[in-house]
N, C-alpha and C positions, 0 to 999 in steps of 0.2 A: 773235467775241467778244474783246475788249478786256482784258488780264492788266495792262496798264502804260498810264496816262492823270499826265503830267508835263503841268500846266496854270501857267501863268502863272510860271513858278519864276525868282523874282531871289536872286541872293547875294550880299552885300557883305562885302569885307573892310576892317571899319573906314567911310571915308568913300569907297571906292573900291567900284566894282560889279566882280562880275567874273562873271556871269548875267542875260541881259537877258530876261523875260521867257521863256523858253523851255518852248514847247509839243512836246511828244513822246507819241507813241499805240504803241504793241505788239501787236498782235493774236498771240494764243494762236496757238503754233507754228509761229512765223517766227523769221526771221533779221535784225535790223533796223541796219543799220552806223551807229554813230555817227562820222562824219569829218571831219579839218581838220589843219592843222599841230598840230604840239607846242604844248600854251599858251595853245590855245582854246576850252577849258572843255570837251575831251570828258568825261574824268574825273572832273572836278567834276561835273559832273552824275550821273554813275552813281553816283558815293560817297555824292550825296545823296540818290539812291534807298537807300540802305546805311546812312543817317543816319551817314555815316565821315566826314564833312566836317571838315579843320581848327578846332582848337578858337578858332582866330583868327577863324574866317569867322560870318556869320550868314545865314541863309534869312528874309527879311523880308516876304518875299510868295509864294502858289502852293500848290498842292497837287500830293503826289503817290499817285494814288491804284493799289496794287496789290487787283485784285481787288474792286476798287470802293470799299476802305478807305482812308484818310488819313493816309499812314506819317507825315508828319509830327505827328499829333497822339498816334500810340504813348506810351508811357510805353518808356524803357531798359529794361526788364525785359522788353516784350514784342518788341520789336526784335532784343532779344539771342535771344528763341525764334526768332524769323523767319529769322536772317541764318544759314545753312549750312543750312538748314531747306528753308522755301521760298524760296529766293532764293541763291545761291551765286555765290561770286567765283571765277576764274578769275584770278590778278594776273600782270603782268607779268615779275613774278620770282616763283616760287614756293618760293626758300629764305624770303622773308619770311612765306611761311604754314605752311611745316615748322620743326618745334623738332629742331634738331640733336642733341639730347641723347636724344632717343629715335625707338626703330625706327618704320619704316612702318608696321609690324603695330598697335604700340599706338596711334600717332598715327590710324589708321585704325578700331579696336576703340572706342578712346574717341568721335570724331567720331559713330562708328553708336548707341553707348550715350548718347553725351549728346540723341540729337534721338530716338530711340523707346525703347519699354520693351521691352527682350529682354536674354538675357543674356548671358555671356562667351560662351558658347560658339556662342547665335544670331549673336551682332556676328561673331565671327572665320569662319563660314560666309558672313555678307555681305561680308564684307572679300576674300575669298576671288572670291566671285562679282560684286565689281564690279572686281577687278583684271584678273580674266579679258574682263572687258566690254573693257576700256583695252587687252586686249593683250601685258598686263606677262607675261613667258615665269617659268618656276621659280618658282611663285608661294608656293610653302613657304617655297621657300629667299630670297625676296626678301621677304618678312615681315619677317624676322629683319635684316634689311638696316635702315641708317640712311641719311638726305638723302645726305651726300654721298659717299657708296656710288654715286649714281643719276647717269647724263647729264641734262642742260638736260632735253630729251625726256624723258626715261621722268618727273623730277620734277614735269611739268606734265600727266601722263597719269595720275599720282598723286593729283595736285588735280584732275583730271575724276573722279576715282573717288570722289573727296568729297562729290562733289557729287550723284554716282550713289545712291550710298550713303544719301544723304538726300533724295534723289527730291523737289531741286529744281523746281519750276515754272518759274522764271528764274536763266538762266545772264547773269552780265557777265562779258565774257572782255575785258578791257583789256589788249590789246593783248599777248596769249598766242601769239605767235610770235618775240616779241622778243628777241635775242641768239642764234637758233634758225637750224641754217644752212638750205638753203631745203628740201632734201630733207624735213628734222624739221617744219619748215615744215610743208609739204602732209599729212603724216601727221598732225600734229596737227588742225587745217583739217578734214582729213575725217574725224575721228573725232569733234570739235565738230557736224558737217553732219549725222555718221550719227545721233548723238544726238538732233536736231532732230528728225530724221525719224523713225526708231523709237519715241523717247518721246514724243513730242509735246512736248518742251520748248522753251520759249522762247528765244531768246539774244539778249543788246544786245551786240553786237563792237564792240566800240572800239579804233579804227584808223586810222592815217594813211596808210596801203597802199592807192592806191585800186585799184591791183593784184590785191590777194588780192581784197579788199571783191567785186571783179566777178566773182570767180569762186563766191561763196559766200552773198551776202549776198541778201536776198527782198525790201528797204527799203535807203533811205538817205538818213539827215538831215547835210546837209554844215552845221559849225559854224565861223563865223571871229570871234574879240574878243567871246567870251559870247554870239553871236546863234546862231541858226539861221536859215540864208541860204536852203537848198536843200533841198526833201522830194520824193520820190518815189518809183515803184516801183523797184528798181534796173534793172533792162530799160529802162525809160524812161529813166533819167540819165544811163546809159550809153552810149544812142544819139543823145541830143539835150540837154545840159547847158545848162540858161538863164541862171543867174545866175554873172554875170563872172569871179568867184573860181573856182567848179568848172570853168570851161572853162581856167582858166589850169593847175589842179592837173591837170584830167586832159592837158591841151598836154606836160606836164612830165615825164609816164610813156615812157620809152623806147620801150616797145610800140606808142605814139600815133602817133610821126613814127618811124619805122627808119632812114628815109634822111638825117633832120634832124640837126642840133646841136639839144642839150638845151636848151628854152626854160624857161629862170626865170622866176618872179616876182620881178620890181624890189624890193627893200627887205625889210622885215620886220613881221610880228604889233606891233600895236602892245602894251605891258604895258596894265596895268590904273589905274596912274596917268597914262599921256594921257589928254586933255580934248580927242576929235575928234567937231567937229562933223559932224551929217547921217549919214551912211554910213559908216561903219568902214575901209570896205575903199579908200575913193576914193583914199585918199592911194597906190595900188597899182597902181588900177581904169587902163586902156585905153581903156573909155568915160570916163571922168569928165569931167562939165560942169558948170563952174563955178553958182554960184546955184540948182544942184538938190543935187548930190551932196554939197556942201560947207552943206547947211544944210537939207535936209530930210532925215529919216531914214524910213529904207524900211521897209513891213512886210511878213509873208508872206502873200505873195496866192496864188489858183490861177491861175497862168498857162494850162494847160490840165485836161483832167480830172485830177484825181489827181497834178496837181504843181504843187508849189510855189514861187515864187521873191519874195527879198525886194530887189527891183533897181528902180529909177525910169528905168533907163533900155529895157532889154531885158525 
């Protein structure tokens, strides 16, 4: 069954797109990597499952529907129940979702009391038992503890507990390893993974690590310039990547070539204000031939069961 159906989703900002159409499915308790360089709308799409999108941006077309509803036609008052509710962020930095100014313990008491009815003293019994879930050791004594009291680590084990706490259906973990050295890395990694599996929660990873993504991920939609290029099981895309772009990203991984020099890709992400005709990615592309790639634009077909690629050539 289907927790997350992202149909047709365009965003613009202003007279500039920077969402082409993008289709994305979840099925209830998987792991599903959203991937690509910096800049390629992984983000922007998970924010606008969060209705968090820049007050600058607009959603002008698409649906996204969690649980078979249509976040976008919420009213703010009922989003604002949804979001730490069912549905919780994971961010990249998780000083931006602790308030320095007060301890874990209330910042965690309050999060339990604002999404159920119990009271001071049920919240601080769940505070207790979802810290103990994450790991966090002296858990009395780290109560009383404020943000940066806490390592990178222990603060984003904090915001898993947040999310525990409020017994989440979907986790977006964007890009919740970052500035993490690798060892924090994999301890965080597999305490997201165990969560998957014990609770049966959902999670969208958003990630440019195609690294980590393969060792964790159950899905994966590779995005480059607002498309989505590449969908398939991750076992599948992993063994045999079809479309141009993912063969280059995954070319690029140390682990790929050991005995190679690190092969790049030529140039960069276009912004949001180039005007490139056909393919996005051609001005990059290895394949590219002239009078297809430069003037036709590609959609997502199934190349075989179960994957996808949006290529005209391969």
């Amino acid at each position: 069954m289907n927790i997350l159906e992202i149909k047709n989703l365009s965003l613009f900002f202003g007279p500039y797109q920077a969402l082409y159409d993008v289709n994305l499915t979840l099925e209830k308790g998987v792991m599903h990597a959203l991937a690509g360089e910096s800049g390629c709308g992984k983000t922007l799409t998970a924010m606008s499952v969060m209705r968090l999108i820049p007050k600058s941006a607009e959603i002008r077309n698409g649906e996204i529907l969690f649980n078979g509803e249509d976040l976008l036609k919420y009213k703010e008052r009922s989003m604002r129940e949804l979001r730490g509710n069912k549905i919780a962020l994971i961010p990249q930095d998780p000083m931006t979702s602790l308030n320095p100014l007060y301890t874990i313990g209330n910042q965690l008491i309050e999060a339990i009391k604002a999404h159920s009815s119990v009271t001071e003293r049920q919240a601080l019994r769940k505070a207790r038992e979802v810290m103990d879930m994450v790991r966090i050791p002296e858990i009395d004594k780290k109560l009383d503890f404020y943000p940066h009291e806490f390592s990178g680590g222990m603060k984003q084990r904090i915001i898993i507990a947040m999310a525990l706490a409020c017994n989440a259906e979907l986790i977006i973990a964007d890009e919740p390893t970052t500035a993490l050295d690798v060892t924090i890395q994999k301890q965080i990694m597999d305490l997201i993974d165990e969560i998957k599996r014990d609770f049966g929660t959902t999670i969208l990873l958003i990630s440019h690590d195609l690294a980590l993504v393969s060792n964790y991920a159950d899905y994966i939609s590779v995005m480059y310039a607002g498309h989505i290029v590449e969908q398939a099981a991750a076992k599948d895309f992993f063994k045999k990547p079809i479309h141009p772009y993912s063969t280059a990203l995954l070319n690029s991984l140390p682990s790929r070539n050991p005995a190679l020099k690190l092969k790049t890709i030529e140039g960069a992400p276009p912004s949001i204000q180039e005007n490139i005709f056909g393919c996005k990615f051609h001005p990059r592309c290895e394949y590219f031939k002239q009078g297809i790639c430069d003037t036709q634009e590609p959609r997502l077909v199934e190349k075989t069961l179960g994957h996808f690629s949006a290529c005209l050539i391969k």
